[in-house]
N, C-alpha and C positions, 0 to 999 in steps of 0.2 A: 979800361976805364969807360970803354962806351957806353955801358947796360947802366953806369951810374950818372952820366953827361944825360943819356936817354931820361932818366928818374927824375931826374933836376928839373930838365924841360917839362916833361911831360905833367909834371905836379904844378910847377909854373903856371901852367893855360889851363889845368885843371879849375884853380884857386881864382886866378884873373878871370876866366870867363865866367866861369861857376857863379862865383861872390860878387862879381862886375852886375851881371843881369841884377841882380838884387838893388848893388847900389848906383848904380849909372842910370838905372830904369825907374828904379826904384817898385814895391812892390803891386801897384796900381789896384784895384780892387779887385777881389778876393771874385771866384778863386783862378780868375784868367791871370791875374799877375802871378799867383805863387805856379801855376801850369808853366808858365814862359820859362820859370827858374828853374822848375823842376827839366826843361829838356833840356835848358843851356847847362846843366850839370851832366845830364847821361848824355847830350851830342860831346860835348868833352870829353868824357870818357870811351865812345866810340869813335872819336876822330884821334885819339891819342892811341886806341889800341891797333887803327890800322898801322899808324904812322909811327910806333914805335915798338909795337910789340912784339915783331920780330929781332930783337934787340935785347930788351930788358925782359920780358914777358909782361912790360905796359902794366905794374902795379901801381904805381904811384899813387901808395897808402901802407903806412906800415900796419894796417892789419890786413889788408892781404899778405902784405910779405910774413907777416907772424900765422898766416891759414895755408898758404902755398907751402911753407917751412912745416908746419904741423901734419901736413898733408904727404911729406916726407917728397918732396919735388926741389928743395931748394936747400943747400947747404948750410949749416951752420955760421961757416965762417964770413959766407955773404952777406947775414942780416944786417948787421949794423951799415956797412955800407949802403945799402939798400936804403935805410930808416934816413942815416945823415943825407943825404941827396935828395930825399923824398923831403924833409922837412926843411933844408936848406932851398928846396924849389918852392916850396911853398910859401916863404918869408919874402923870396923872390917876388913871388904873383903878387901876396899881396902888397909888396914895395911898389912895385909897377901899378896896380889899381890905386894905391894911395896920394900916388905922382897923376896919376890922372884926375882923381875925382878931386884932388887940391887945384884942379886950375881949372874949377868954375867959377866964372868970373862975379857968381853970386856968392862967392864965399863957401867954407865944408868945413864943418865941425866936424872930424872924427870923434868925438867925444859925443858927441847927439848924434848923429847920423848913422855911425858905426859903419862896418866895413864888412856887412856879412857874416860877423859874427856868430857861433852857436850860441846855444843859452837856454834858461829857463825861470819858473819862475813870474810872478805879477811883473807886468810891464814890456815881457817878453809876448810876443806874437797872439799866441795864444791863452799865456796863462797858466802853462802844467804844472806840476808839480816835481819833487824828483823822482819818484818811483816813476812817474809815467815817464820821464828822460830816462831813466835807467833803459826799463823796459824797452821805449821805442827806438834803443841806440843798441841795444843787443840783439835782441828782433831782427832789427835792418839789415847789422852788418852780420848775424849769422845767414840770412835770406842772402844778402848779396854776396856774401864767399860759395856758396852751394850754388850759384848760377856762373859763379865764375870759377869755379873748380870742376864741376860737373860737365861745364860746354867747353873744357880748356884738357878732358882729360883724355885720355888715349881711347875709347869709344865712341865719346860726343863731341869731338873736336869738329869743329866745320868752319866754313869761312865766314859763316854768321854770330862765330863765336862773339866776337866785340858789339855786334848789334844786340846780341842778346842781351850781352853783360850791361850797356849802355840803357839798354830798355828797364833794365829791371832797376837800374837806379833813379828813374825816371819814377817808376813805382813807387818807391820807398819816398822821393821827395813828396810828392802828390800826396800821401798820406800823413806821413810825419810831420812835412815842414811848420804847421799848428805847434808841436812839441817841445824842438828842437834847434826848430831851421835845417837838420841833419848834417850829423857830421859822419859816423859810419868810416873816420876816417880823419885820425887823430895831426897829419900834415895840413890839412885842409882847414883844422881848426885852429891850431899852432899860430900859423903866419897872421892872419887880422885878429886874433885876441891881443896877439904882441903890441899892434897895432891902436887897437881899439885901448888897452887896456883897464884899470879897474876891474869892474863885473865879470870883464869875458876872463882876467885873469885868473879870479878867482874861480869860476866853473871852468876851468880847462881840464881841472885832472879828470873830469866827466868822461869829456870826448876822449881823453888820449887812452885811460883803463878801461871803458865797458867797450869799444871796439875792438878792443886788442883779445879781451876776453869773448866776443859772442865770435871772431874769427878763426878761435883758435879752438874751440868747440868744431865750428863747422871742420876745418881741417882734422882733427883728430875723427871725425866719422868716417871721412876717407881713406884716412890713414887705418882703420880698422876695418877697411871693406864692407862699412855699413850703406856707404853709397856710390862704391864704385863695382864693379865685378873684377 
């Protein structure tokens, strides 16, 4: 049970630090607020992959577990475990960021305020549309499985693996967050839609099917030795 105890956690501080910079900080002007959010997502995913990836292998996101599995690294019969603890952590974080940002003593709508939620659409960040959410959410999480399959595989493994992996999601928010907010990670999006609900409920099947699908692309490349040797 530990590599699932690991998932749980680790999706946990994912979601609460991640979605927390967002809404505890709130996003302050553009684009030094949305930069702050973008590390406090990739330092969480670098401080989780020292700190657990020995362990689990530090997914906490079932579309890497659906690219690791694609990639023929990961068993069958462990996805789902994998998914429930990854998404069970995540409902976590955001319970814990919801407990927090309710005891300002100025008051917190979650219903105006929102919890970090993805999204798209007028009134959303930026504005986009759905083709550009498609797009930017396949995009991302196929770039971000090929950096974490690639510096995690039996050639490019290093001890820099998790700085890379961290970095590169650092990238993908800096870019996207206009889009998306990014989710590239359908636990992540799971826990404060539930939260938030309404709108976010309605765009969820977004995050949870185009990352599942642009990770499981990436994985099937290596699983056909298109990018590994």
């Amino acid at each position: 049970m530990n590599k699932y105890v690991a998932e749980f956690i680790g999706t946990a501080v994912l979601v609460l630090f991640g979605c927390g910079s967002a809404v505890l900080t709130g996003y302050g002007s553009a684009p030094i607020g949305m930069l702050a959010i973008a590390f406090a997502f990739g330092l969480a995913v670098t401080s989780m992959a020292y700190g657990i990836g020995h362990v689990s292998g530090c997914h906490i996101n079932p579309a890497v577990t659906i690219g690791v599995w694609a990639a023929g690294r990961l068993p069958t019969s462990e996805v789902p475990l994998y998914w429930l603890a990854q998404v069970l952590g995540g409902i976590a974080g955001a319970a814990i960021l919801f407990v927090i940002a309710s005891g300002k003593l100025a008051g917190f709508d979650v219903g105006t305020a929102g919890l970090g939620q993805n999204g798209w659409g007028e009134g959303y960040i930026g504005g986009y549309g759905l083709g550009a959410a498609i797009v930017a959410e396949l995009v991302g999480t196929f770039v971000f499985l090929v950096v974490i399959l690639g510096s995690t595989s039996k050639a490019g493994i290093t001890q820099a693996a998790g700085l890379a992996i961290g970095l590169s999601l650092v990238m993908i928010h800096i870019v996207f967050i206009p889009v998306t907010g990014v989710s590239v990670n359908p636990a992540r999006s799971i826990g404060p839609a539930l939260f938030a609900g309404g709108k976010a409920i309605s765009q969820l099947w977004l995050f949870i099917v185009v990352p599942l699908v642009g990770a499981y692309l990436a994985g099937l490349l290596f699983k056909l030795k298109v990018l590994e040797d």
